[in-house]
Steps between C-alpha positions, in 0.01 A plus 500: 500500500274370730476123641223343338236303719481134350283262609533145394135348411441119520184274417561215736480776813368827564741799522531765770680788493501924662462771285584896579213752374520578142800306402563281217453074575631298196353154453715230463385237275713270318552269752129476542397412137354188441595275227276537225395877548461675246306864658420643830288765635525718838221573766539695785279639786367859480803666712754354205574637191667227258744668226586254197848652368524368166656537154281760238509168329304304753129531474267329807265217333196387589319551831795753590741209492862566401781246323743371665772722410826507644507885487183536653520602927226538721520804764237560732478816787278584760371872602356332832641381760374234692237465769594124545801249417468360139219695366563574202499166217657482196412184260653401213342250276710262232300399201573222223460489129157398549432805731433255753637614862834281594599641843475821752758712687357695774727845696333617777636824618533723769552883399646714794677856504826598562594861405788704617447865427636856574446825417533434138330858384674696689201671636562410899272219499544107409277354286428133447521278143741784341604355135899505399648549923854382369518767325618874598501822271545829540321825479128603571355268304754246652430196706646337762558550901774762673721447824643694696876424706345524874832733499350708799497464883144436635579266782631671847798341623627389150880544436424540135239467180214332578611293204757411709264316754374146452192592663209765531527693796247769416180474306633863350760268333266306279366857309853477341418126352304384235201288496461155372186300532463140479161382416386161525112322444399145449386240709738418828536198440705509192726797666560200801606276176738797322742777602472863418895622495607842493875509319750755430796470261833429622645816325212722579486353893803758652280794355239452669268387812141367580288542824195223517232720672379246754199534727543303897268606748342825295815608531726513117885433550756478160638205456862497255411260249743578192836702460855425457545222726105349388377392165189375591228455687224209527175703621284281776154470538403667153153535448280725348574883535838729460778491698701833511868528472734861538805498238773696586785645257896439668662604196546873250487373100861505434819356267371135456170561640212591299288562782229225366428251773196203453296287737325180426217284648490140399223236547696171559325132514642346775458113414689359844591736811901470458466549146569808274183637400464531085376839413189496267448908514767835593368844509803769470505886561753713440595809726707802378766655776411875528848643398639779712413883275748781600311844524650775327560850679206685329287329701281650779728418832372385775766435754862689495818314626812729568803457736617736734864642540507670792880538582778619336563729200258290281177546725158529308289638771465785256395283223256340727336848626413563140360149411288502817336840396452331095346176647261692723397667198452193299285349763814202468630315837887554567677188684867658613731196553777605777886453488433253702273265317681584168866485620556807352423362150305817338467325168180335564373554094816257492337258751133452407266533203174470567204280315172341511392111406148518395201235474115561469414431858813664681734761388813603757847715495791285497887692545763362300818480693835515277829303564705787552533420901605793629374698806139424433537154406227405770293816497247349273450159672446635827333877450280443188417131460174440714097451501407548067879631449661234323918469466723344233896450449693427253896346482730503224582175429927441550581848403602844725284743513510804292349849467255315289370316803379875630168561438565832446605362165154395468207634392142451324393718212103679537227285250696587203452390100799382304486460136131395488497269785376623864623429805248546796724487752804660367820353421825400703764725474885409658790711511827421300853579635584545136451880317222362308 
């Protein structure tokens, strides 16, 4: 449920108080009624609308004045935000039995956005002011943004993932992440008076990472501003405009992870500089991890991966002859691995399975490498993993490996319908050792 914006109203001073485009501000007035009231009424200047929640019971009286009923709140929003500090008014008038006027309250508010928003559509673009961003459902008529694990190697020099690095290296590196803007309008003086903070969840925070696209000297560099060792991040010098920030996946949906991850910005009023702020307004999205989709064998291939045996009674190189006259055919490139880089491990359907991970501005290969650990334990890693060709492991927790672990053992039915229900892209299929 969302925090609800109170403000307190008073008639022996004026109140002052920030409010974020569009949001709800509830009124406050029991502390503020004088003795002897027996009705109020509400006026408000032309940016405010005033909302009376009420009982179907309670009617307004005379001269749109409304009892003094308990039940009764007063919410007010503003579609505006301001040009200058406190102006928008809110007055509140307190009448007695007579109908004479006994006392005023007076809010004078300062409306300012704050909006955190991603690619909520799914359509490769972020739009502002999107309605329900906590929120993340599937298919095409679906909301909510996708990220992808930055599982490839775009940065020269790197020893592994790019996830891997705390830094950007490459602007190549940032087509793999996932925009988030932060937009922010109102007078600067209020922003010198409030923070804008950009939060992560503790259990969402080793899942993820966020660049803050900063601009010195013409020049943009990406600074780390939230991951697993950050949970947030105070913005300075917020003023009117966007500032950009790159959101990159570390981890593959898996056993305990849903692959839902959220983001937050809060407007806090500061009251003192050492003090924790209080936060009147929080604007969450939600991202989705793009899950890693085996390809089944039907498929067009691109690419063919076989291992070479050239000595001994077991050699190939007739096997090979043939395939190389196929795949010339099939207009399909053939990558021979030697003895050498395989340590005469032939079983490389054993080794690797290949994939894709999927989002609507960047789609890339990514090779699953098994736990079997045999000859080709490394082949993956250091042959296939590179510039928009992602890699991903997997260990069995405390137990030996088994002929299970080979991904030969493996496999991924075509688009197939089961029983009524499709399946779009296939469905897993895993060997048994049992005579099933």
């Amino acid at each position: 449920m969302p925090q609800r914006h109170v403000v307190q109203m008073s008639t022996s001073h004026a109140s002052y108080s920030v409010c974020v485009l569009g949001t709800e501000v509830f009124l406050d007035t029991r502390r503020s009624t004088p003795k002897g009231a027996m009705s109020f009424d509400v006026h408000a200047t032309s940016a405010v609308t005033v909302h009376i929640i009420h009982s179907p019971m309670t009617k307004p009286m005379i001269n749109s004045r409304w009892p003094l009923d308990p039940d009764i709140e007063i919410v007010v929003t503003i579609d505006v935000t301001s040009s200058t500090v406190n102006d928008n008014k809110v007055k509140i008038s307190y009448y007695g039995r007579e109908g004479n006027e006994l006392s005023v309250a007076w809010l004078y508010l300062t409306c300012v956005e704050v909006s955190l928003d991603v690619d909520l559509t799914r359509n490769g673009r972020v739009k502002s002011r999107g309605k329900d961003k906590a929120k993340w459902t599937w298919g095409p008529d679906g909301q909510g943004a996708v990220l992808l694990v930055n599982c490839d190697r775009d940065s020269p020099g790197a020893g592994g993932t790019d996830s891997s690095q705390v830094d950007i290296r490459t602007t190549a590196d940032l087509q793999d992440m996932s925009v988030m803007l932060l937009r922010t309008q109102g007078p600067s003086a209020i922003f010198a008076e409030y923070q804008v903070v950009l939060h992560v969840p503790e259990s969402d925070a080793d899942k993820v990472r966020v660049f803050h696209a900063i601009r010195d000297d013409s020049h943009p560099h990406y600074k780390p501003v939230l991951g697993p060792d950050k949970l947030s991040y105070v913005l300075d010098h917020v003023g009117n405009g966007e500032n950009t920030f790159y959101v990159e996946g570390l981890a593959f949906p898996d056993v305990g992870f849903s692959g839902l991850v959220s983001f937050s910005a809060s407007l806090l009023e500061v009251p003192h500089k050492n003090s924790p702020g209080t936060p009147i307004f929080t604007d969450t999205v939600v991202f989705r991890m793009a899950p890693w989709i085996m390809t089944p064998n039907t498929q067009q291939p691109m690419e063919v991966f076989v291992c070479s045996i050239q000595r001994g009674p077991d050699s190939n190189q007739v096997f090979l002859e043939g395939l190389q006259v196929l795949l010339k055919k099939a207009n399909c490139k053939l990558t021979i691995c030697s003895e050498v880089e395989t340590r005469s491990d032939r079983w490389i359907q054993d080794e690797l399975e290949f994939g894709y991970v999927e989002a609507p501005h960047k789609t890339f290969p990514v090779v699953f490498d098994s736990p079997r650990n045999r000859g080709l334990k490394d082949f993956a890693f250091k042959k296939i993993l590179g510039p928009d060709f992602g890699y991903v492991t997997r260990e069995p927790p405390g137990r030996e490996i088994t002929s299970l672990d080979s991904f030969g053992n493996l496999d991924v039915s075509p688009p197939v319908t089961v029983r009524g229900k499709e399946y779009p892209l296939g469905r897993i299929l895993i060997g048994s050792p049992l005579p099933w």
